[in-house]
C-alpha positions as CSV (number, residue, x, y, z in Angstrom):
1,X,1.1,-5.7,-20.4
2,X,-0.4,-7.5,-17.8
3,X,-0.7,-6.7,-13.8
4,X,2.1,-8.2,-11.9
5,X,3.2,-8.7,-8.2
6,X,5.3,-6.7,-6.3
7,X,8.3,-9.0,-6.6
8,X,10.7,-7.8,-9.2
9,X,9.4,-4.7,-8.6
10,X,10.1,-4.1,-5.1
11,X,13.3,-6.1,-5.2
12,X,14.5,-3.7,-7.5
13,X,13.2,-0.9,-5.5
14,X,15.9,-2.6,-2.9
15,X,18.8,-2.8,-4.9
16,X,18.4,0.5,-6.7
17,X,17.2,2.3,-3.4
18,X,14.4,3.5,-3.9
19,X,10.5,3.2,-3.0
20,X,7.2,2.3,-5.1
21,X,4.4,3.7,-3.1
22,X,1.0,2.0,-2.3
23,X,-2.0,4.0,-3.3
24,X,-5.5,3.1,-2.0
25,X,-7.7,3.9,-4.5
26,X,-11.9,2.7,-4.4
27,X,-13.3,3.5,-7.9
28,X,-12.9,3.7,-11.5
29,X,-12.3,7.9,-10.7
30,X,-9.8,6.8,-8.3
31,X,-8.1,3.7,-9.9
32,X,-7.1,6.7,-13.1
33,X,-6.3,9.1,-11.2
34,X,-3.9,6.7,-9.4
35,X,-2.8,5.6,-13.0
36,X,-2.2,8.8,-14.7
37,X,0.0,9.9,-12.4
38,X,2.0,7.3,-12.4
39,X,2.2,6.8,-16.1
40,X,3.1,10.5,-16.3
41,X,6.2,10.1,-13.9
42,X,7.1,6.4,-15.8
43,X,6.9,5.0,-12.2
44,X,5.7,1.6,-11.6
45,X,2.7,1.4,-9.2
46,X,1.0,-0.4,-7.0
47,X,-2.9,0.0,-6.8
48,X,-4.1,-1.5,-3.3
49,X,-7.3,-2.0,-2.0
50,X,-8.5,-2.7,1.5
51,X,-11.8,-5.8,1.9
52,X,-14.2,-3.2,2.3
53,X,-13.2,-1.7,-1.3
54,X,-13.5,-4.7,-3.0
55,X,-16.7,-5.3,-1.1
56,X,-17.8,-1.9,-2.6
57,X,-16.4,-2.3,-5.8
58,X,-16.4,-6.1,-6.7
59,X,-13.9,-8.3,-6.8
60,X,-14.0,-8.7,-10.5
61,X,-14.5,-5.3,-11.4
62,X,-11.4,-4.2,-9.7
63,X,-9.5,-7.1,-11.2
64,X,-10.3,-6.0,-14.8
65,X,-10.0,-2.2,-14.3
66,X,-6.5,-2.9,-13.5
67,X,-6.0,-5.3,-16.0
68,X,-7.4,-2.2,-18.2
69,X,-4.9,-0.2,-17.0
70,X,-1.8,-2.0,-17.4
71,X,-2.8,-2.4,-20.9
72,X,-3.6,1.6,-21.3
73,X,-0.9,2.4,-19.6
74,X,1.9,0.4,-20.3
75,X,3.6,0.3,-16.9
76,X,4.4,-1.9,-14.0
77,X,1.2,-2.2,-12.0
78,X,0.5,-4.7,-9.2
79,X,-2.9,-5.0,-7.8
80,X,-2.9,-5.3,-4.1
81,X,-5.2,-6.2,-1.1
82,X,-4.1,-4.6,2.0
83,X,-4.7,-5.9,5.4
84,X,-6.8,-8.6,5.0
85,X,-7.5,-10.9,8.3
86,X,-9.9,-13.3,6.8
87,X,-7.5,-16.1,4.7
88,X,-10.2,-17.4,2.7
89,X,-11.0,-14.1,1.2
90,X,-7.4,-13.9,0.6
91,X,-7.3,-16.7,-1.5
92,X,-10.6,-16.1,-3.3
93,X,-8.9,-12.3,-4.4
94,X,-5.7,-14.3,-5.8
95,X,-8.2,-17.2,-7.4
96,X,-9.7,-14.2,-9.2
97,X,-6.5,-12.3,-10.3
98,X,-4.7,-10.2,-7.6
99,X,-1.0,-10.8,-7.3
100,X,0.1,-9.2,-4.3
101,X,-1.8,-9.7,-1.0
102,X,-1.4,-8.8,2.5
103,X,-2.5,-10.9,5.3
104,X,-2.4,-9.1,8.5
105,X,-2.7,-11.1,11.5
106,X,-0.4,-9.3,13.7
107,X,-3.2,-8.8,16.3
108,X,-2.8,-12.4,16.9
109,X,0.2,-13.6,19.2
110,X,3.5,-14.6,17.9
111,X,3.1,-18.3,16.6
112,X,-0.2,-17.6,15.3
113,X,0.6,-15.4,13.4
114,X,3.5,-17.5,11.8
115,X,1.4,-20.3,10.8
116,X,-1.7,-18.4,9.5
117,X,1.0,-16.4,7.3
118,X,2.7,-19.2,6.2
119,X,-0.6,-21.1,4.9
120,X,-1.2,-17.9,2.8
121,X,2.3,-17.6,1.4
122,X,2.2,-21.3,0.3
123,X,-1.1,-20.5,-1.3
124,X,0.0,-17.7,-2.9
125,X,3.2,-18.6,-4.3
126,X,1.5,-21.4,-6.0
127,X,-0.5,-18.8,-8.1
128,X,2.5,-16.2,-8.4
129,X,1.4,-14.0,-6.3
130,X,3.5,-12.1,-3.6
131,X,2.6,-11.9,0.3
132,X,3.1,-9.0,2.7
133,X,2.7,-9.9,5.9
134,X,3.0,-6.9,9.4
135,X,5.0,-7.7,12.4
136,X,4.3,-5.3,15.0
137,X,0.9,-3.5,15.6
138,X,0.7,0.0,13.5
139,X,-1.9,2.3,15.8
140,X,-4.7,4.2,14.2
141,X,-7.5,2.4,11.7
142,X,-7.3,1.0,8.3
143,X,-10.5,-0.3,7.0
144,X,-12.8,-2.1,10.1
145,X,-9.1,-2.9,11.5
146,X,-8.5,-0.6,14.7
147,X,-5.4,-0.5,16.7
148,X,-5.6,1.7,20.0
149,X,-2.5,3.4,20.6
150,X,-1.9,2.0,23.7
151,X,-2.0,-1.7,21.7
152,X,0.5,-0.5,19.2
153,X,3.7,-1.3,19.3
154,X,7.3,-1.5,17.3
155,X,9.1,-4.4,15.0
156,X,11.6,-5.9,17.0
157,X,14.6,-6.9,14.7
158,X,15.4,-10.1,16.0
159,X,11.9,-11.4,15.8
160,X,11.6,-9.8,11.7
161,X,14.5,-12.1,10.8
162,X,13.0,-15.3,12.7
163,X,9.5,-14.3,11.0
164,X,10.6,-14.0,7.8
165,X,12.8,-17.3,7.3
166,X,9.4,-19.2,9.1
167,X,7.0,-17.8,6.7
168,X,9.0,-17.3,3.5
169,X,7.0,-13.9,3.2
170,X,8.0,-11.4,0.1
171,X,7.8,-8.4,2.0
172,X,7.5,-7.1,5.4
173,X,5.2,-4.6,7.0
174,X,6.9,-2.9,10.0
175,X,6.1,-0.7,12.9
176,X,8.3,2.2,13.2
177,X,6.3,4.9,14.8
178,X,3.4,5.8,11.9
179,X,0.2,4.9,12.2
180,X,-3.0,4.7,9.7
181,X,-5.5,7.5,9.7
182,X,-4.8,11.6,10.8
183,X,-2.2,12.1,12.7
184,X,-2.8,13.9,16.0
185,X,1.1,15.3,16.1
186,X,4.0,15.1,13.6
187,X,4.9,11.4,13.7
188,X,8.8,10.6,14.8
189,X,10.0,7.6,12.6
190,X,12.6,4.9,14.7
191,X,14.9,5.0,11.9
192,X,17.4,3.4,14.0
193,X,15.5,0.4,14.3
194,X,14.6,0.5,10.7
195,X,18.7,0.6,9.8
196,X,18.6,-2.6,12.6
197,X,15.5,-4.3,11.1
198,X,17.2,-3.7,7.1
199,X,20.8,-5.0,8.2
200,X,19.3,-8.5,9.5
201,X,16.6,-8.9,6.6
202,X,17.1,-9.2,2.8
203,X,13.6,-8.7,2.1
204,X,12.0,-5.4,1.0
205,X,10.5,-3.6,3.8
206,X,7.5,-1.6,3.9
207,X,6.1,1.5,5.7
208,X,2.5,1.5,6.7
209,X,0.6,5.1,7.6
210,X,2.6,7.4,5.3
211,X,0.0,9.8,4.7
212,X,1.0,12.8,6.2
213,X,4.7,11.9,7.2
214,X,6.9,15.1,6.3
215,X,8.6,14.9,3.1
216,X,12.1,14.2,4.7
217,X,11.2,11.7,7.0
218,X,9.8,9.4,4.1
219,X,13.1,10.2,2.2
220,X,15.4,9.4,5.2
221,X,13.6,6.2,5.5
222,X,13.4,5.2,2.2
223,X,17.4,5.6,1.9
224,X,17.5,3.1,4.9
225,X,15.6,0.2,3.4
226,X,12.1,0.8,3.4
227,X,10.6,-0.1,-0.3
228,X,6.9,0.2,-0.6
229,X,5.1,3.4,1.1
230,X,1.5,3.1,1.4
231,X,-0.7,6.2,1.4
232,X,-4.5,6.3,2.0
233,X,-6.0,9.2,4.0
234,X,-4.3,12.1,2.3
235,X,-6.1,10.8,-1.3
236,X,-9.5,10.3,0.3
237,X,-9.1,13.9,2.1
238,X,-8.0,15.8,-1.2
239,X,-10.9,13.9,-3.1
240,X,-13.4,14.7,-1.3
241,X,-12.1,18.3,-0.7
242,X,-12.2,19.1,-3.9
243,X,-15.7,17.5,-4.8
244,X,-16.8,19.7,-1.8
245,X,-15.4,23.0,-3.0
246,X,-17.0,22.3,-6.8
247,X,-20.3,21.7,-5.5
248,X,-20.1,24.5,-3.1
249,X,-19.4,26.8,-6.0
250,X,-21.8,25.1,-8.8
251,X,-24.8,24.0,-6.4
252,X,-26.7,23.3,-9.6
253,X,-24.0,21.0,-10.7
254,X,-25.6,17.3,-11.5
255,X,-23.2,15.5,-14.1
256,X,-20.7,13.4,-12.2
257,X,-17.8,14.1,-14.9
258,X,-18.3,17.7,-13.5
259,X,-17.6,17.1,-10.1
260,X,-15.7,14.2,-9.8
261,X,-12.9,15.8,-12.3
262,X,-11.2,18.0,-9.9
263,X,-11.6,15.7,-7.4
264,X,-9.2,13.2,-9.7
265,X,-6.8,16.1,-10.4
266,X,-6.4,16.5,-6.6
267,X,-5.0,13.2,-6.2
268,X,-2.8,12.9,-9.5
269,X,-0.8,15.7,-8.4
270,X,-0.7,13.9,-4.4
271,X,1.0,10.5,-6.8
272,X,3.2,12.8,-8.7
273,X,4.2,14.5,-5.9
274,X,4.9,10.9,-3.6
275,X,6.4,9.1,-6.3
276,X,9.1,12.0,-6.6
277,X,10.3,11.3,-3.0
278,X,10.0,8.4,-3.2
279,X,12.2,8.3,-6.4
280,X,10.4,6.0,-8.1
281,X,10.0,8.4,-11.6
282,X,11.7,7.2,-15.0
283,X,11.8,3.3,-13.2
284,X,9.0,1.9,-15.3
């Protein structure tokens, strides 16, 4: 098997109700753990990483550990860049072999944003990839992207439906109160807009900043149209966490096997555990 887009995948996730969540990984350690996980819960998956990863990593070097893995692994996986602003580097990641990208230009105004989407999506759809695209400004950082809270603001319903029939986009990233990075108090999702935004679109929606959203909220929103959760901070904090703790109690410790296992066990069980409410197990 080979990696795929999102498309089948998340339309399926739309009919069938349920969610395939987004994990950032930045390594090889990260990439398995991310993997294992999924092929444990027979979920399909998608692996997303943000410019600076692939920066970090390589371009081709992430391309081919996925391609590794869907061959290993035997499930759906879709290898995606997330919120990217810089189209060119867009199309050199799907030249090279990603299938799903996201081009975020929702800090531009309206109309701008419509036409620098659109030249992606026609790209892209040449190659067979898919393209998520944000309406709205989601608060907090991702990457070098910063939105000040103040900035932020929510999807208006109206304006999704106009969006998506200008840009022919796959999916749709909206704002409905979470935001990327910590979250200072327990985020309160708008999941009356969300039921708005869903019963005007027919494309699979997707929630942004889901690391530390509480269990219930994910699941109510998940039941009312969102497809794709994305999760980012809660890997990097168990990762590192865990790395910390063996080091603290081995100080000797030099092999990188040693350390950086319990760091990957940390975020296997954070996959198993968000692909359960996300009810994404047994869809592979």
């Amino acid at each position: 098997m080979n990696i795929v887009s999102t498309k089948e995948m998340l339309l399926d996730a739309r009919k069938n109700n349920y969610a395939i969540p987004a994990f950032n990984i930045h390594n090889l350690e990260t990439m398995q753990a991310v993997l294992e996980g999924a092929y444990e819960m027979k979920s399909p998956i998608i692996i997303a990483t943000t410019p600076g990863t692939v920066n970090y990593a390589g371009m081709d070097f992430l391309v081919n550990m996925a391609e590794a893995g869907a061959k290993n692994f035997n499930i759906p996986i879709a290898l995606h860049l997330d919120h990217c602003t810089d189209v060119d580097f867009i199309k050199e990641c799907i030249s090279a072999g990603y299938k799903s990208v996201m081009i975020d230009a929702s800090k531009l105004d309206y109309n701008k944003n419509i036409a620098i989407t659109k030249d992606v999506v026609e790209f892209a759809h040449k190659y067979g990839a898919t393209v998520e695209a944000e309406l709205g400004k989601i608060g907090g950082v991702e990457d070098d992207i910063i939105v000040d809270e103040k900035d932020a603001y929510l999807t208006d319903p109206n304006m999704a439906l106009d969006f998506i029939e200008k840009t022919n986009i796959d999916s749709l990233a909206i704002a409905i109160g979470t935001a990327h990075g910590l979250y200072k108090f327990e985020p309160k999702l708008d999941i009356d807009r969300l039921k708005e935004i869903n019963e005007v679109v027919s494309i699979p929606l997707v929630l942004h900043g889901a690391s530390g959203v509480p269990e219930e909220s994910v699941k109510q929103a998940v039941r009312h149209g969102i497809c794709k959760i994305n999760v980012s901070t809660e890997l990097k904090i168990a990762f590192v966490k865990e790395i910390r703790k063996y080091l603290e109690e081995n100080p000797s410790a030099n092999d990188p096997r040693s350390y950086l296992t319990p760091g990957k066990k940390a975020i296997k069980e954070i996959v198993m555990y968000k692909i359960k409410i996300c009810n994404s197990k047994n869809r592979a």
